[in-house]
N, C-alpha and C positions, 0 to 999 in steps of 0.2 A: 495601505494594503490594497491591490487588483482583486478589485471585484471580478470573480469565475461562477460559474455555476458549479454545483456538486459534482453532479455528474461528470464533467469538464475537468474538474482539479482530481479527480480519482482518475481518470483516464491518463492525466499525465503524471501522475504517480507512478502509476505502471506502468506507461513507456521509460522511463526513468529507471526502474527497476530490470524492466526490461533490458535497455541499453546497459547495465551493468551485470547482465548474464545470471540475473534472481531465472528461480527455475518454478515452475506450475504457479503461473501467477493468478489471479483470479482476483476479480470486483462482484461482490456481493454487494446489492438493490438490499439495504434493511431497514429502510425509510416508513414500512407500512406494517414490520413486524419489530419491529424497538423506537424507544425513544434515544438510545443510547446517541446514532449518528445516522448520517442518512446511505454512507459506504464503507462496507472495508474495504482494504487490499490487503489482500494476503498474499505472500511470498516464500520461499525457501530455500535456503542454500545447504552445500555438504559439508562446512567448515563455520565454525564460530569466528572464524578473522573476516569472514565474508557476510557474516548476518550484521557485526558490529560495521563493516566498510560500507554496506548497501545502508543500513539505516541513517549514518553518515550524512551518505551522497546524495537522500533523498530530503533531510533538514538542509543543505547547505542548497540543490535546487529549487525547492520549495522557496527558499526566502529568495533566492537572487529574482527567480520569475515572478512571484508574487508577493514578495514583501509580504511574508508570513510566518511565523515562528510556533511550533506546541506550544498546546497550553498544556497539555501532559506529556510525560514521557516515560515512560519505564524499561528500564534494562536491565536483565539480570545481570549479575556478575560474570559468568562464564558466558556470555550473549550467546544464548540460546532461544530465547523467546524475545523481543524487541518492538515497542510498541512506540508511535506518536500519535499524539491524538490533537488532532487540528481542528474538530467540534462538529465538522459535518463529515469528517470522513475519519476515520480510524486507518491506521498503517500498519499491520503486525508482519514483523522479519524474522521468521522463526529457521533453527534447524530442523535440516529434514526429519530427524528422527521423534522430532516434539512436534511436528506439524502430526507426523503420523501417528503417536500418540493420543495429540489432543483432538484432533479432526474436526475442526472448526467450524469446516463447511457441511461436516453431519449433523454438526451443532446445531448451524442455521441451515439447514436441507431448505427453510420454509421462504428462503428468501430468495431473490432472483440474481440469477450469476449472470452479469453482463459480457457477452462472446466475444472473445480477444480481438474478432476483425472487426466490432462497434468500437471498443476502446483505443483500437491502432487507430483506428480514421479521424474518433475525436481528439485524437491527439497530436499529429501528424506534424501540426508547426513545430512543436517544439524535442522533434527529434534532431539527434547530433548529427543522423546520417541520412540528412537529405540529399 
């Protein structure tokens, strides 16, 4: 396994996700209000062939760059909701309509949303389209 920093391996989460056209991406900082993980990344798309494809493509990058695998994983049947959990960062690949249901980030309002041009920069190598 490459050793990354959190922060670092969240960020290329979401370029990942990014580069596969996920929609309102966001990295929530919940390092200092959960024990749960130190990030999430939340995502969303308008189709369940597209929450099951991005969840996909983000275990199959995660391992080639970092030789890393979930240690959890949860997928609903109809992938609507989509979860990997690699111990420091959480991955939820939701539809849109259960994102706005569930409202994750109302959830954690308390934690800090890291700003798409911090995550695009710390991520930058490992974009398709340099």
């Amino acid at each position: 396994m490459k050793e990354v920093a959190s922060d670092k391996f969240a960020s290329v989460i979401a370029r990942v996700l990014d580069d596969r056209q996920a929609k309102d991406i966001k990295i929530l900082n919940i390092s200092n209000v959960s024990m749960l993980a130190d990030y999430f990344v939340i995502c969303s798309s308008d189709t369940s062939t597209h929450v099951k494809a991005l969840t996909g493509y983000v275990r199959e990058k995660v391992k080639e760059c970092f030789e890393r695998i979930p240690i959890g994983e949860e997928n609903d049947a109809k992938n609507r909701w989509n979860l990997l959990d690699y111990g420091d960062v959480i991955v939820h690949v939701l539809h849109k309509e259960e994102r706005e249901t569930y409202a994750i980030e109302r959830f954690w309002n308390h934690a800090f949303c890291v700003e798409q041009d911090e995550w695009m920069k710390k991520s930058e190598e490992y974009s398709e389209y340099k």
